[in-house]
N, C-alpha and C positions, 0 to 999 in steps of 0.2 A: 504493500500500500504506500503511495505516496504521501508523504505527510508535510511536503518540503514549501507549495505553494502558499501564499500569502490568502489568510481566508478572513472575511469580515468576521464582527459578531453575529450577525444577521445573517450569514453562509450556514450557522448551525441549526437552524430553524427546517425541518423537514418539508424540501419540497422548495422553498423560497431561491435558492441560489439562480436555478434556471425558469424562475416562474414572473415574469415582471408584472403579469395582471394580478397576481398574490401580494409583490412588493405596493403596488400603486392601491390597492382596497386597504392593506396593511397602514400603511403612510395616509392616507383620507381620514380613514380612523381614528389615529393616535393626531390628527391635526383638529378634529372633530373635539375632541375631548378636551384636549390643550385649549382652544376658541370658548369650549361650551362653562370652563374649571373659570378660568378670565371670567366670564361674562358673569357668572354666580358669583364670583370672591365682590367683584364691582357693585355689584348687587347688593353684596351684604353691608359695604362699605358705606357706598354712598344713598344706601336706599331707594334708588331705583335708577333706570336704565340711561336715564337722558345721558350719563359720564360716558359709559360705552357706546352710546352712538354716536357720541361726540367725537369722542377720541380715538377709539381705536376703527369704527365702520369703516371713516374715510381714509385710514391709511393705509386698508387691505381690499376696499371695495373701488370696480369703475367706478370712476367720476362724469358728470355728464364733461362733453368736448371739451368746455369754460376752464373747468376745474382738473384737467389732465399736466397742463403745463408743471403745476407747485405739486403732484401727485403722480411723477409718470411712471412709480414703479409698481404700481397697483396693477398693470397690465402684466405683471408676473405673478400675482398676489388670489388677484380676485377668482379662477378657478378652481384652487386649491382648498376653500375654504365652504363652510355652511355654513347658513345663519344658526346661533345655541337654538333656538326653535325648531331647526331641519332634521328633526334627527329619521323621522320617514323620507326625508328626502333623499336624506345621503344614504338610506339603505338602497331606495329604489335605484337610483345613480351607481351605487356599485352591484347591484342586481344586474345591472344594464352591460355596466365594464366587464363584468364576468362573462355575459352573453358575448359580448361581441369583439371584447377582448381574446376571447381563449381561442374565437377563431382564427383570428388574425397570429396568433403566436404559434399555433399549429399549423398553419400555413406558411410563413416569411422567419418563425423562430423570435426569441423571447428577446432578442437585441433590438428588436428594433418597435417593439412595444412602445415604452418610453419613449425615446424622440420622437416618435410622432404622435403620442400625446400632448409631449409639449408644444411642437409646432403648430398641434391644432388649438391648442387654447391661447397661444400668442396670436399668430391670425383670426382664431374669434375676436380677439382683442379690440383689433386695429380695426376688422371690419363692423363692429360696433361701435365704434369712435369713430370712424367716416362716414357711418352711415347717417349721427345727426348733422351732417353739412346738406340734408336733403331737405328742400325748405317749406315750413310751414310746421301743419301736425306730424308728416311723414318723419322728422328725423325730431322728434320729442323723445327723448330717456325717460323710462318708467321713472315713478314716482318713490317705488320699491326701492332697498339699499341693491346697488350692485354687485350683490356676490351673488354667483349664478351658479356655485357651483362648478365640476366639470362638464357641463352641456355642450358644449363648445368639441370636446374633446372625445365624449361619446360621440357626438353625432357622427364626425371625423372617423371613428372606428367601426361604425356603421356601414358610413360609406366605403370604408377600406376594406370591411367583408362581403359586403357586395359587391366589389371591384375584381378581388379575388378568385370570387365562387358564387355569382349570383344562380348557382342551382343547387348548392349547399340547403342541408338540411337536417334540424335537430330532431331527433329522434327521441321521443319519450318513453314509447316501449318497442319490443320487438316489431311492433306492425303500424304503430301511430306515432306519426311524423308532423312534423310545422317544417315549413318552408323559410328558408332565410328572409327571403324579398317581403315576406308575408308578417314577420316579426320586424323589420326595418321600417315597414310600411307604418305598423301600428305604433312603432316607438318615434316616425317622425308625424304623425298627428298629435300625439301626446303631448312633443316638444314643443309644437307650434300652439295646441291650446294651452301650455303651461306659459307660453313667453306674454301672457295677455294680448299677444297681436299686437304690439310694440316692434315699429319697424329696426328700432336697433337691435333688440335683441332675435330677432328673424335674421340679420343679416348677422349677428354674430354665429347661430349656428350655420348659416351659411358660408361663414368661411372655415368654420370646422370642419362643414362635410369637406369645401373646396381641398383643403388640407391634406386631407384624407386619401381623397380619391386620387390627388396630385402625388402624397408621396408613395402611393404604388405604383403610378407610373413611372417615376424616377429610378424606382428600386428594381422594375422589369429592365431601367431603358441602360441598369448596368451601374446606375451611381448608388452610394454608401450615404446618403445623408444625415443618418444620425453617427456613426461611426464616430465623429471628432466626440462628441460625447463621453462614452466609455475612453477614447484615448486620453482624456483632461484627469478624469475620473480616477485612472487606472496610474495616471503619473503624482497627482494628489496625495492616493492611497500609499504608493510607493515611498511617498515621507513619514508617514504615521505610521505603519505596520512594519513590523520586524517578517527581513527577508528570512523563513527558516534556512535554507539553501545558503545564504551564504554566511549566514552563524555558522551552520556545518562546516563549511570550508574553510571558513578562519579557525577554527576547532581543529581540524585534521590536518591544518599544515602546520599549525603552533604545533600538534603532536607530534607531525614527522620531523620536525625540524629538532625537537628533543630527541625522537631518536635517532637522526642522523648521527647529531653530538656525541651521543653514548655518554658514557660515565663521566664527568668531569671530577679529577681530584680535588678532593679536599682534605684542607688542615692537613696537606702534605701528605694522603692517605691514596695508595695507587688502586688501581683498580684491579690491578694483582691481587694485591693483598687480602682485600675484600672477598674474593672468588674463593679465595683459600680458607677464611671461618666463613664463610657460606655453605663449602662443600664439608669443612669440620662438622659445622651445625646437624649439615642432613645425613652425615654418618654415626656421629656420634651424640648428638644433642648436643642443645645450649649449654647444660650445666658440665661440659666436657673442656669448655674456653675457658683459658688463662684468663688472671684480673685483666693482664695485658691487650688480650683479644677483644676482652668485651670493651674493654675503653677504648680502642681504637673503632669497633662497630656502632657503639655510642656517637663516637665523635664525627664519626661518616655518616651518623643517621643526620644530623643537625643540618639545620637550612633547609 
C-alpha cells in the first residue's frame, strides 16, 4: 500500500476524495450552519434581526447594479450561501446537485464538477447584474435579499446533463424509469416560478444554464478549463502538508550516509577493539569482561 502521497483531512472521509458532488453538499452544509449559528448569536445579542440584515446580508448578498461598485465581491459570495430561514431550501438545492450533479461526474469525472460550478455561478453573476441595465420594470432587482442560493449553478449542471446525454435516464426500479429531459424540464419550471419572474434573476439562471452547456462544449472541443484550479490548489496544498515521500528520503539517506561512515572512533577507542568484547560478550557473556573491557564499552557507548 502506498502511504507516501500527501492526503487532506477530508481524503479520510469514505467516499469524499473522488466525489466532488459529496464535497460541494458537504461544504453548503457546514456554510449553512456557520450563516444560520451568526444569525441566532445576533439574534440573541441585539434582539432582533435589523443588525444582520444590516450588516452582514449586504456583504455576502447581490446588490442591485447601484450598489455593486462598494460590494463587488458579493458576486463570489452570494451562491454559496442560504438565507438562516432556507433551510428547505438548501435541502431541495442539494437534492437537485445530487440529481444532476452525479450525472455529470459519471460522465466527464469528479475534476471537473467544481469549476464548473463555479463558473456557472460567476456568470449567473454578471448576467444578473446586466440584466438591470434593461430599462424600465424589465431590469428591476427583486425586493428579496440577494442570496439565491446555488441556482445559478444547478441550472448550469442541468444543462450540462442534458448536453451530455439528453436520452439519459434514472431508473427507480428495475422496470420504472424518468427520463432526464423530463426531470430538467420540471426543475427548470420550478426555477423560473421560484425567481418571482424577476427579469434579473431569469437571466441569472440563464447564464448558469449558458455556463453549463458552454463548458461541455469546451471540454468535447479538447480544452481543460477548470484544470488551473486543482493546479493552484495542488501547489497551495504542497506548503501546508508534509510530503510523506520525501520525509522518507531525507530519513534513508541521513541513514545511509551513517552507514557508509561505519564506526567512527571514539575516546580513542578502534573499532577493532570493540568487535573483540563484542565477540567476548556473545561467547562468553558480559560478566566474563575485565573492569578494563567494560570501561572501555562504557566509554564507546557514550555520544
Amino acid at each position: 500500500m502506498n502511504t507516501g502521497r500527501r492526503r487532506s483531512a477530508l481524503s479520510y472521509i469514505p467516499g469524499l476524495t473522488n466525489n466532488a458532488v459529496l464535497k460541494l453538499i458537504i461544504f453548503s452544509a457546514l456554510l449553512y450552519v456557520m450563516f444560520a449559528l451568526t444569525w441566532a448569536v445576533i439574534l440573541l445579542v441585539y434582539q432582533g434581526e435589523g443588525t444582520f440584515d444590516k450588516y452582514f446580508i449586504p456583504n455576502f448578498a447581490l446588490p442591485a447594479l447601484a450598489g455593486f461598485k462598494t460590494h463587488w465581491w458579493t458576486i463570489f459570495t452570494y451562491g454559496w450561501l442560504h438565507s438562516p430561514h432556507g433551510f428547505w431550501e438548501l435541502l431541495s438545492d442539494m437534492l437537485w446537485l445530487y440529481c444532476f450533479g452525479s450525472v455529470v461526474q459519471m460522465l466527464i469525472g469528479h475534476r471537473q464538477v467544481i469549476p464548473m460550478y463555479i463558473y456557472c455561478l460567476l456568470v449567473g453573476g454578471v448576467f444578473y447584474l446586466l440584466s438591470q441595465f434593461l430599462p424600465g420594470e424589465l431590469g428591476k432587482a427583486p425586493f428579496t435579499i440577494g442570496i439565491f442560493g446555488p441556482r445559478a449553478a444547478l441550472v448550469g449542471l442541468a444543462a450540462a446533463s442534458v448536453t451530455l446525454t439528453p436520452q439519459y435516464r434514472f431508473y427507480l426500479t428495475e422496470t420504472f424509469s424518468i427520463p432526464l429531459l423530463a426531470v430538467a424540464g420540471i426543475f427548470g419550471v420550478l426555477m423560473i416560478i421560484g425567481s418571482g419572474f424577476y427579469f434579473p434573476v431569469i437571466f441569472m439562471l440563464l447564464g448558469g444554464g449558458l455556463m453549463g452547456f458552454g463548458y461541455i462544449k469546451l471540454l468535447k472541443a479538447g480544452y481543460r478549463p477548470g484544470e488551473w484550479m486543482y493546479t493552484l490548489t495542488g501547489k497551495v496544498e504542497s506548503l501546508v502538508t508534509p510530503d510523506e515521500n520525501a520525509v522518507s528520503r531525507r530519513h534513508n539517506k541521513k541513514s545511509n550516509e551513517m552507514m557508509g561512515r561505519g564506526y567512527e572512533p571514539k575516546h580513542g577507542i578502534s573499532q577493532k577493539r570493540i568487535d573483540e568484547i563484542l565477540d567476548k560478550i556473545n561467547q562468553k557473556g558480559y560478566n566474563a569482561l575485565s573492569a578494563e573491557e567494560k570501561d572501555t564499552l562504557m566509554r564507546a557507548g557514550k555520544d
